[in-house]
Each structure stands twice: as structure tokens, then as C-alpha cells.
N, C-alpha and C positions, 0 to 999 in steps of 0.2 A: 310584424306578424308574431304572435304569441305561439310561444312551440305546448303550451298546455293548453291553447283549442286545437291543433290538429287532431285528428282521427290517430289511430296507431300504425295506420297503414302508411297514413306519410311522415308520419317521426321513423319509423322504419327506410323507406328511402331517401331521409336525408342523414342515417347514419351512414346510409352505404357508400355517399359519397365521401367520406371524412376519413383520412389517410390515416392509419396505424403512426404513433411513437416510436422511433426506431430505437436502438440504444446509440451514443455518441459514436464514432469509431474512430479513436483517439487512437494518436500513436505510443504514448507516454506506456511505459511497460507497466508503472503502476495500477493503471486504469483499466487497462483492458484482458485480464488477468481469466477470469472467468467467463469469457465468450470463448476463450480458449482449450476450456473444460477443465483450467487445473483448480485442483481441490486446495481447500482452505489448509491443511499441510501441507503440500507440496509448497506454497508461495513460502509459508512461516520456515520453512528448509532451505528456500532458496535466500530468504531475506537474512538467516542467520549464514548462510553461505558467503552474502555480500559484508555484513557486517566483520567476519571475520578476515575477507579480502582486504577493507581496508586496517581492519587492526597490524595486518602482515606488509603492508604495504608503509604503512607507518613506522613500524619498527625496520623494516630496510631503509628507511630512510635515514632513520635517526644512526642507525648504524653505519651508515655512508656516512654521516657527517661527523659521527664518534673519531672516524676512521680519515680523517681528511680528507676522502674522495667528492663529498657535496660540496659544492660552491654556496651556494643560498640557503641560508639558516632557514629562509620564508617556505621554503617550500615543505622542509622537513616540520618545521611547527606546524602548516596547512594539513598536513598528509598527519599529523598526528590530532589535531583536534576535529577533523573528520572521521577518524576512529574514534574517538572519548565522545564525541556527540551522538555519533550512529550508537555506538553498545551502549549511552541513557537513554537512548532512544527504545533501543533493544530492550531495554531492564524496565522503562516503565510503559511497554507493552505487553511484555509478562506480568505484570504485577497488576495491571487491569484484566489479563485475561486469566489470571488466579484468583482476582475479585469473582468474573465473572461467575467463574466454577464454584467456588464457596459458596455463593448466593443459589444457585440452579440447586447444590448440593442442601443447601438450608431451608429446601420450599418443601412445604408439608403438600405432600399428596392425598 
């Protein structure tokens, strides 16, 4: 059956049966950020909040182990190269979202 011979009346009631798209409902906090209603700063506040958690978190490490208290070098390298990776990570999502701005700022109206 060809949906471009029905009538409009019955392309009409075979939309009715066809279920909405819902959005995923994911647990992962990245993902479901905005069915939440938080705004596009509020997340970039809280992602430079996390980034700086682990920068703090690495540097007490590294200071335990400065200090003789850390047993395992591995963990304090771990905890330091999940800071050095988050804040490139950090630095080159500003620097796309500086792009972004330049370019909006450069569009002739």
C-alpha cells in the first residue's frame, strides 16, 4: 500500500497511531543535563568545578607521596594525569567556544 494514494484523512489516522520519540533517559550525568532545566553555565561552572577537584586531588596526592605517606607512586601519577588531561580538555573547550564567539562576533548583519 502506497501512503501517496491515500486520501489525507487516512494518512491522518495512521499518524495517530505512531508513538512520539522520547529523549534516552540515561543515567550518565553528562547526558542528561538538560531535561533537568540546567542552563548551558551552570554545567561549564560545574565542569570547571570538577576539573579543579581533580587538579586538588592530584596535588594531595603528589604531596602524600612528596611526604612519605603514599605507598603507590601509580596512584599519585593516575590522580595527576587525570588532572593534566581534564584542564587540556578544559583549555581546548574554551578555545572552540572563543572560536565560536569570534566567528558570531565576525557575521555582518
Amino acid at each position: 500500500m502506497k501512503i501517496d494514494s491515500l486520501p489525507l484523512a487516512d494518512k491522518l489516522k495512521l499518524l495517530e497511531n505512531v508513538n512520539p520519540i522520547m529523549p534516552n533517559k540515561t543515567k550518565d550525568k553528562g547526558l542528561n543535563n538538560s531535561s533537568k532545566g540546567e542552563s548551558f553555565s551552570d554545567f561549564l561552572v560545574n565542569q570547571l568545578k570538577e576539573v579543579n577537584d581533580l587538579a586538588m586531588e592530584g596535588e594531595k596526592r603528589l604531596e602524600e607521596h612528596i611526604q612519605g605517606r603514599s605507598v603507590n607512586p601509580h596512584e599519585t601519577y593516575i590522580a595527576l594525569q587525570k588532572a593534566d588531561i581534564s584542564f587540556q580538555l578544559l583549555m581546548r573547550v574554551r578555545s572552540q567556544i572563543q572560536r565560536a564567539y569570534d566567528q558570531i562576533i565576525r557575521t555582518p548583519i
